[in-house]
DOLOFI-903632 format. One record per residue (C-alpha): residue in one letter; x, y, z; residue number from 1. Coordinates in Angstrom, 3 decimals. Layout:
REM DOLOFI-903632
A | X | Y | Z | NUM
...
This chain:
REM DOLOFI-903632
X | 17.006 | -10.931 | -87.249 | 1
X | 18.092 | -7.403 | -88.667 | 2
X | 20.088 | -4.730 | -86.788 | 3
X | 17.170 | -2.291 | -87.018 | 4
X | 15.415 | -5.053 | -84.663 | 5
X | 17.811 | -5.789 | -82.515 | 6
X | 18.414 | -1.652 | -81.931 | 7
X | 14.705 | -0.936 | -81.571 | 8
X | 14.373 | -3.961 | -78.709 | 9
X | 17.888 | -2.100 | -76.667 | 10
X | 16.014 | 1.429 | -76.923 | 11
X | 13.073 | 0.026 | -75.476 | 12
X | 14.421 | -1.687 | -72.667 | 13
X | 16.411 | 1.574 | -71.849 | 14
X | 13.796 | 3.618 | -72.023 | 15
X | 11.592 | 1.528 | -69.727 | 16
X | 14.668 | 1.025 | -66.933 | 17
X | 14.782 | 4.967 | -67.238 | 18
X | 11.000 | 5.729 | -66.622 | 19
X | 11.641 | 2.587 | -63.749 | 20
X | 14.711 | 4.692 | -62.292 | 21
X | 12.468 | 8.050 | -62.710 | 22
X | 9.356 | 6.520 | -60.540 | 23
X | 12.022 | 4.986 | -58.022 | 24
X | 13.898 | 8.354 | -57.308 | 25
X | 10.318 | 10.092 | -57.488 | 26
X | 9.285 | 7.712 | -54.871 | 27
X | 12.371 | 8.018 | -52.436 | 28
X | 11.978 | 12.310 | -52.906 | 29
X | 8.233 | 12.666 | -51.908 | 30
X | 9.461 | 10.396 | -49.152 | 31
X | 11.704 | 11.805 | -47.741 | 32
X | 10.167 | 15.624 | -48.536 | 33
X | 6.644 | 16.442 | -47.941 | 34
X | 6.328 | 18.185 | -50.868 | 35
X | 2.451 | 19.605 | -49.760 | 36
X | 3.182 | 20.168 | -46.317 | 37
X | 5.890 | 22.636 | -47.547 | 38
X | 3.548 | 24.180 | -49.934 | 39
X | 0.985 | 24.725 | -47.110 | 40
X | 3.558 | 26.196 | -44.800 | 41
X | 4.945 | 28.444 | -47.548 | 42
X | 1.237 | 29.498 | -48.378 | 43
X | 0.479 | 30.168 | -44.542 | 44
X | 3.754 | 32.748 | -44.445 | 45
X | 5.673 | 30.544 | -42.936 | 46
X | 9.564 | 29.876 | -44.359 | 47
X | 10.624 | 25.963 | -44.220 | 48
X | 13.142 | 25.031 | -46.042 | 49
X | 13.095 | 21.372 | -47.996 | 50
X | 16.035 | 20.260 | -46.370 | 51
X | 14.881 | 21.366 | -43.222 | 52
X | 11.749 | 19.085 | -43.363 | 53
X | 14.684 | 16.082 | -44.875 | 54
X | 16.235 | 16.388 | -41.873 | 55
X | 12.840 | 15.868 | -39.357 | 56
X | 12.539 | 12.581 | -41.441 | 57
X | 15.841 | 11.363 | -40.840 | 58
X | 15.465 | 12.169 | -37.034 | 59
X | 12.227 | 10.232 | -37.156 | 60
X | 10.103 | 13.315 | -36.566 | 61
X | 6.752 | 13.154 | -38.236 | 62
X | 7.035 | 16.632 | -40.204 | 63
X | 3.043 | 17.381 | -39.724 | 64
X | 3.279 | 17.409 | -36.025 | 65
X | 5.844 | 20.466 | -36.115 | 66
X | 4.432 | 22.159 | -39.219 | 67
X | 0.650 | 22.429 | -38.304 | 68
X | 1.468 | 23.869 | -35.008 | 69
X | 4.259 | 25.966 | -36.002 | 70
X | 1.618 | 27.493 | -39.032 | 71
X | -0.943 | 28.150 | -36.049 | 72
X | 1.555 | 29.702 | -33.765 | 73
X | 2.201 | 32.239 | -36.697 | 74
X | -1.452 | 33.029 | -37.723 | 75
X | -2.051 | 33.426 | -33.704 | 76
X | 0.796 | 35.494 | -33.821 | 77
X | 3.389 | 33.930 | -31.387 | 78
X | 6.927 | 33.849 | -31.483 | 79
X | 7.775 | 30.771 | -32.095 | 80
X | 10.308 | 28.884 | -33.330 | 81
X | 10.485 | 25.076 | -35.388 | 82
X | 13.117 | 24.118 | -33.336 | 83
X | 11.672 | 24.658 | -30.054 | 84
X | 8.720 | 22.666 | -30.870 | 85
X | 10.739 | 20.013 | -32.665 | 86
X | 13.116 | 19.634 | -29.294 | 87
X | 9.699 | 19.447 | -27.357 | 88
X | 8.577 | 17.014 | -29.748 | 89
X | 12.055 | 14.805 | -28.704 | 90
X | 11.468 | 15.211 | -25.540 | 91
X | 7.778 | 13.428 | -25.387 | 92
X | 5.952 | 16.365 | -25.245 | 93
X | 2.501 | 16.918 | -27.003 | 94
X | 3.591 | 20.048 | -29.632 | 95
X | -0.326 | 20.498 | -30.315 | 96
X | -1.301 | 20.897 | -27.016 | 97
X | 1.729 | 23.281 | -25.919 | 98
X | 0.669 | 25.733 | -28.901 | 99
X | -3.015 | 25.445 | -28.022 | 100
X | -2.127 | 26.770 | -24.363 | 101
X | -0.111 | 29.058 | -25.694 | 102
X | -2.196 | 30.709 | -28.206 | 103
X | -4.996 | 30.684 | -25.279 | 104
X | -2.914 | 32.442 | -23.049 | 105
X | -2.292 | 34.814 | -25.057 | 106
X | -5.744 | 35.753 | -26.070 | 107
X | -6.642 | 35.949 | -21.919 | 108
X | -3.606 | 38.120 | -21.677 | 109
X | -1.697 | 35.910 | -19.456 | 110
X | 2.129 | 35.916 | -19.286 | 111
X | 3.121 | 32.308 | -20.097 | 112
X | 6.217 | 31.620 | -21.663 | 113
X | 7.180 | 28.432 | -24.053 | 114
X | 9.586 | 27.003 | -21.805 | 115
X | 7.382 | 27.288 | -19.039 | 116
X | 4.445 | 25.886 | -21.190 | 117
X | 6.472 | 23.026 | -22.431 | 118
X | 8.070 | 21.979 | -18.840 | 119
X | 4.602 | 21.861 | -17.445 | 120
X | 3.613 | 19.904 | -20.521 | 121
X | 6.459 | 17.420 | -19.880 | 122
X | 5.857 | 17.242 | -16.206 | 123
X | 2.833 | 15.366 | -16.797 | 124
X | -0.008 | 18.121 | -16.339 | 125
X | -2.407 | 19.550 | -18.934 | 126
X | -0.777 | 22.591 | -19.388 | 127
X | -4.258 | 23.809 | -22.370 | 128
X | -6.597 | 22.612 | -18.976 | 129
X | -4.519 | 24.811 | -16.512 | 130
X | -4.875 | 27.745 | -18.978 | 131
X | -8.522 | 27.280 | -19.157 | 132
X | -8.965 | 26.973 | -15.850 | 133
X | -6.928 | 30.063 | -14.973 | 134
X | -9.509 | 31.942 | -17.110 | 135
X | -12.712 | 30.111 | -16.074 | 136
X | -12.714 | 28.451 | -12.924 | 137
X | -13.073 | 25.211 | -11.962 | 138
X | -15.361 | 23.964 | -8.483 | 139
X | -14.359 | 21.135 | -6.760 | 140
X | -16.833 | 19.584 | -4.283 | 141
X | -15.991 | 17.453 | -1.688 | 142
X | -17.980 | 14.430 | -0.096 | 143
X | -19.985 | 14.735 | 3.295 | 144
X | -17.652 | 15.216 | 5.606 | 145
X | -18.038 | 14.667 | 9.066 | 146
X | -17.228 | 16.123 | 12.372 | 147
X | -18.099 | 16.224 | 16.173 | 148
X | -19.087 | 18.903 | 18.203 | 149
X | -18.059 | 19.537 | 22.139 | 150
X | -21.506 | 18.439 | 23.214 | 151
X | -21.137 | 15.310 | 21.487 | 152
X | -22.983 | 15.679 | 18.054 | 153
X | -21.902 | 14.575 | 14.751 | 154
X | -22.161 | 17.130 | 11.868 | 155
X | -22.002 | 16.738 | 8.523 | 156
X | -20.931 | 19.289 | 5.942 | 157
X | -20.343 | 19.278 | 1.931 | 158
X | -18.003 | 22.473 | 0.196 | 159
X | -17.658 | 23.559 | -3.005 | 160
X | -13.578 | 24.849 | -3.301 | 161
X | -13.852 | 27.245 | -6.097 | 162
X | -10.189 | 27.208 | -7.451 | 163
X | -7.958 | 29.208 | -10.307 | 164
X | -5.054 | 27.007 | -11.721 | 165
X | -1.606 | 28.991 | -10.589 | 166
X | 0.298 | 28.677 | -13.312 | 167
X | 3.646 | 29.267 | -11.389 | 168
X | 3.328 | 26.695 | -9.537 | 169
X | 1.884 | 23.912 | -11.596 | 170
X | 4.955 | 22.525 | -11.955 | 171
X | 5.645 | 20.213 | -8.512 | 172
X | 2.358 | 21.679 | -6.562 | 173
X | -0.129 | 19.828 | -5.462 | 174
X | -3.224 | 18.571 | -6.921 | 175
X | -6.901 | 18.253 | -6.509 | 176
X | -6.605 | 15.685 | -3.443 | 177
X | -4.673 | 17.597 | -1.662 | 178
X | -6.989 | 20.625 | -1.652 | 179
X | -9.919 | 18.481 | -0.615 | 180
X | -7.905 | 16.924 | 2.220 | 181
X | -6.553 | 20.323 | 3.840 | 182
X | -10.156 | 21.773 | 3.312 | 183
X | -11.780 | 18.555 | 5.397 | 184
X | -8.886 | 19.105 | 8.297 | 185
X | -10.544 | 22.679 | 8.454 | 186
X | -14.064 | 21.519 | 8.443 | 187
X | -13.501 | 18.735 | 11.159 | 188
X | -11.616 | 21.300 | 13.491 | 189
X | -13.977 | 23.996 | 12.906 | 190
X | -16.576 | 21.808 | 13.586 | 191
X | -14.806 | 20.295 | 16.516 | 192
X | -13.594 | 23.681 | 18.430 | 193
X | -17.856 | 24.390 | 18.022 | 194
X | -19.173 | 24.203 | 21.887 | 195
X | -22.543 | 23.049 | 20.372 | 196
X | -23.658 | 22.172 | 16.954 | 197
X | -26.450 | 24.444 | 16.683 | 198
X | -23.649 | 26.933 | 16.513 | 199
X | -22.469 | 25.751 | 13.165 | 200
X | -26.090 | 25.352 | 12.170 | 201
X | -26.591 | 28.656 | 12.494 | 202
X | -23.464 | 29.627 | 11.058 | 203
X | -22.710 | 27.854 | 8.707 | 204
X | -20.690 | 30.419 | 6.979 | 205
X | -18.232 | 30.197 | 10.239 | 206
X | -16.737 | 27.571 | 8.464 | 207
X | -15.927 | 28.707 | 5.361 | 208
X | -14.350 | 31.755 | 6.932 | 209
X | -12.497 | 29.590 | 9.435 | 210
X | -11.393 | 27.431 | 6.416 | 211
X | -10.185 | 30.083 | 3.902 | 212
X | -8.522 | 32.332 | 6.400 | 213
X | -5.656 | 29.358 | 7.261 | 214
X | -4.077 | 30.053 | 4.000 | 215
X | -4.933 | 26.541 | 2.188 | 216
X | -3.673 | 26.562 | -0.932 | 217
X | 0.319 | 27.222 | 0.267 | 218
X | 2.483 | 24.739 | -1.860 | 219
X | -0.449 | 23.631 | -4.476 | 220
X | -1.207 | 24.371 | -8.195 | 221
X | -4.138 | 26.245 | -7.641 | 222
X | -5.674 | 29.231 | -5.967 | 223
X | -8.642 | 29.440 | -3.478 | 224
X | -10.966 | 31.575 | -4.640 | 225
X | -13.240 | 30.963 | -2.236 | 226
X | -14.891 | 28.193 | -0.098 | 227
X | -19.106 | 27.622 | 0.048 | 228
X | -20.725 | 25.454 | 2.723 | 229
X | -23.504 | 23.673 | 0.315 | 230
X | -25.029 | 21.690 | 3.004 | 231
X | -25.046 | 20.962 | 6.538 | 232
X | -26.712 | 17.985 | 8.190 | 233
X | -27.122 | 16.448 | 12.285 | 234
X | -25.389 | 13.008 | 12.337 | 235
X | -25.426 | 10.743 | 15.252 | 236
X | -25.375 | 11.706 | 18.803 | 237
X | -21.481 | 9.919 | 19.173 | 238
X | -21.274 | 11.433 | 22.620 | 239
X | -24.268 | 9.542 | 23.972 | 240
X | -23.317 | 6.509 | 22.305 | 241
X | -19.901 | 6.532 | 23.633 | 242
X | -21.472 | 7.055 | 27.299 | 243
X | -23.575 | 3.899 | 26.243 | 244
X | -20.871 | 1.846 | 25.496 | 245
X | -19.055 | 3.303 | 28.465 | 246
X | -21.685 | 2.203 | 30.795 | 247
X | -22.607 | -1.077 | 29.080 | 248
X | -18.441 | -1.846 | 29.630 | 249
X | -18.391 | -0.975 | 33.519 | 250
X | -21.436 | -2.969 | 33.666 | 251
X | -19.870 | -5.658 | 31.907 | 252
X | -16.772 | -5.148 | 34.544 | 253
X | -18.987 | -5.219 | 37.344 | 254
X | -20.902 | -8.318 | 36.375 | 255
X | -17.250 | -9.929 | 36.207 | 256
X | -15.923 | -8.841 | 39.284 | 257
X | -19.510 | -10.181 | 40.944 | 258
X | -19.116 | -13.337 | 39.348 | 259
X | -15.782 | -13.772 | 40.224 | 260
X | -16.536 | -13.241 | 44.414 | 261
X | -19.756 | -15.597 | 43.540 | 262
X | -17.309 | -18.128 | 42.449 | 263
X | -14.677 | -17.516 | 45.402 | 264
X | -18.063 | -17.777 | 47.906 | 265
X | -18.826 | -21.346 | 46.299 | 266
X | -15.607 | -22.164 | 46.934 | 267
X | -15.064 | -21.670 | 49.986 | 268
X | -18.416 | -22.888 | 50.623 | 269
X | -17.112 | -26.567 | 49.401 | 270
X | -13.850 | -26.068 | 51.352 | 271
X | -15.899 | -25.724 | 54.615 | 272
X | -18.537 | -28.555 | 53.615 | 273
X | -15.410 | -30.982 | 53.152 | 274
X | -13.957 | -29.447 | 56.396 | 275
X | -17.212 | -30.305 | 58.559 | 276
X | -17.154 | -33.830 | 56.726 | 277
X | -13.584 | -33.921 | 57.837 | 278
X | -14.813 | -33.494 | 61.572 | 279
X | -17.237 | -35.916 | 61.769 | 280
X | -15.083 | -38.507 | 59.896 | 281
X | -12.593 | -37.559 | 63.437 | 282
X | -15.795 | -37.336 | 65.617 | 283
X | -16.584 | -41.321 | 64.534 | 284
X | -13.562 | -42.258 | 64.656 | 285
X | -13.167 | -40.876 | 68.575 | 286
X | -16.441 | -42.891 | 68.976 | 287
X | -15.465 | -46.102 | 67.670 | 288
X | -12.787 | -46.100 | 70.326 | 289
X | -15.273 | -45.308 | 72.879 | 290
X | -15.977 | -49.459 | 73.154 | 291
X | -12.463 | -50.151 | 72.846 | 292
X | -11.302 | -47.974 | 75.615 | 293
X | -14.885 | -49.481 | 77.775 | 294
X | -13.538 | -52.994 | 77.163 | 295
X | -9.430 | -52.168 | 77.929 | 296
X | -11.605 | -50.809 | 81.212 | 297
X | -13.217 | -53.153 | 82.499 | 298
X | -10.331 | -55.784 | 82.313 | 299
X | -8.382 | -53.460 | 84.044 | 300
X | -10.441 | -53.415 | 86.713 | 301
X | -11.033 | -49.938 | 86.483 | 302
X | -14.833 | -49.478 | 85.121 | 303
X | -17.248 | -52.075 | 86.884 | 304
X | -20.100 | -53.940 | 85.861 | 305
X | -22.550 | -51.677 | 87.555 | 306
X | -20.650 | -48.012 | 86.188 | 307
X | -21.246 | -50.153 | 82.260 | 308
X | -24.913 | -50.239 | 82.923 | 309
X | -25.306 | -46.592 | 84.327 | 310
X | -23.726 | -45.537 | 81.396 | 311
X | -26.087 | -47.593 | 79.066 | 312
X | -28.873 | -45.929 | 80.871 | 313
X | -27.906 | -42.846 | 80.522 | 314
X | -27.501 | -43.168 | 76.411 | 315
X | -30.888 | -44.914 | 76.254 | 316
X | -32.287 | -41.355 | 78.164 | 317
X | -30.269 | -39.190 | 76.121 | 318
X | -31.952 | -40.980 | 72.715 | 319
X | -35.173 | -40.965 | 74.662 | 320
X | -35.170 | -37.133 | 74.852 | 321
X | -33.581 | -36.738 | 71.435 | 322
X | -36.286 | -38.183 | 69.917 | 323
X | -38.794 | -36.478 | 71.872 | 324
X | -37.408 | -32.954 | 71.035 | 325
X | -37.117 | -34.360 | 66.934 | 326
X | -41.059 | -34.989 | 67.576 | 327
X | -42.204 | -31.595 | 69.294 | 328
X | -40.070 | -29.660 | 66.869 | 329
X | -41.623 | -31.515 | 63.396 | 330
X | -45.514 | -30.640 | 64.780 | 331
X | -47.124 | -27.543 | 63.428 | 332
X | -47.152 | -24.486 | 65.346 | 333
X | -50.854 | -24.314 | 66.481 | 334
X | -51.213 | -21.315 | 68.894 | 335
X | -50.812 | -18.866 | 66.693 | 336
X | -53.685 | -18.102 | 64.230 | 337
């Protein structure tokens, strides 16, 4: 093999571990830089540097998600910097969203700093929906909710809350549920203090005033506007029923305490059957001594033959009339017609 061989093979395989190195170090740059995202943000007026965008990658901070808002923040015309929305973007907020409130807040005029934006952002709340709503708002309606009257009748009623998101205090005021809730305590005692419910029938505007004047939305993230009766319906007549139920339980109590002296009667009806059995158990038991004490008599000399058979006569009359009485008393009553 010549030399000229053997130096043409060694330039080749240096020249191809070159162009290897060359793609391999091209490969790690436009890695680790974002070579178009830099060109977009320097076309959009907006300064970046390269080592800048280096550094988001090795703090494992997708560059994209801090560039594309940061370029809309500066065509909306907000002062905003990359490494507020890159210390947002640490802390779990949503950049995109924070920069979308804030360039809508500033197109309705409405004073909303970024720190404020981004701790309502990061306290869980949709800080873009709370702008909206503080420009356009929201109505909340609330189920059928139902009261009772002084006479006794049930009344139904359904609001709609009209409501404007206070920005101030979105972060740790209440939500949604709570509004509804405070706004059916009103209904129920408006309803309630009514002395009839063709009172609230009539007015059924009483309540909303009622309602809205107690001050409702104290301590939540929103602001009454105002609060509309939509409809009003009769329910059950609860008063009635409870005097229903009322009477049907004395009843039952009465029935009780009746059947309780029934059963005391009875008894005391079998105690005094046992206790006239108990009698005539004595009263035979006196008359089977009646021949012993006859016999102890007469060999004592003291009861003679003649006395024995008077008193045998007189027992044969006294069964003689006993059964005539039995007879005239079992014959049918003829005289009277």
């Amino acid at each position: 093999m010549s030399l000229n061989m053997i130096l043409f093979d060694a330039g080749t395989i240096g020249l191809i571990i070159t162009l290897v190195l060359v793609v391999i170090v091209l490969s790690v740059f436009f890695t680790l830089v974002p070579v178009a995202l830099w060109i977009s943000a320097l076309a959009a007026g907006v300064k970046v540097s390269i080592f800048t965008l280096i550094g988001m990658r090795l703090r494992r901070v997708i560059p994209s998600r801090i560039v594309n808002p940061l370029i809309k923040a500066h065509k909306a015309g907000l002062a905003v910097t990359i490494n507020q929305l890159e210390s947002h973007y640490l802390a779990g907020g949503n950049v995109d969203r924070v920069v979308n409130a804030l360039i809508a807040a500033h197109r309705a005029n409405i004073e909303l700093p970024f720190e404020r934006c981004a701790a309502i952002d990061l306290a869980g709340r949709d800080v873009l929906e709370a702008v909206q709503m503080s420009v356009n708002p929201k109505v909340i309606e609330t189920p059928f909710i139902a009261g009772m009257a002084i006479n006794g009748i049930e009344v139904k009623a359904k609001a709609r809350i009209t409501v404007r998101a206070n920005i101030e205090r979105l972060v740790g005021g209440a939500g949604e549920e709570t509004i509804i809730a405070r706004v059916g305590e009103g209904i129920v005692s408006t309803i309630g203090s009514s002395a009839r419910h063709t009172d609230v029938l009539e007015n059924p505007d009483m309540i909303s005033r009622t309602v809205l004047a107690k001050g409702l939305d104290s301590g939540t993230a929103f602001e009454i506007l105002s609060i509309d009766i939509a409809d009003v319906d009769v329910g059950k007549n609860i008063g009635a029923e409870l005097q229903i139920e009322q009477a049907q339980a004395d009843k039952n109590i009465a029935q009780a305490k009746a059947e309780e002296r029934r059963a005391m009667a009875v008894a005391e009806e079998q105690e005094m059957i046992a206790r006239v059995q108990e009698m005539k158990a004595k009263v035979v038991e006196a008359e089977a001594e009646v021949p012993m004490a006859i016999s102890e008599a007469l060999r004592a000399g003291n009861f003679g033959i003649m006395d024995y058979m008077n008193y045998k006569n007189i027992q044969a009359d006294t069964s003689m009339r006993d059964s005539i009485a039995k007879v005239s008393n079992d014959k049918p009553d003829t005289t009277q017609k």
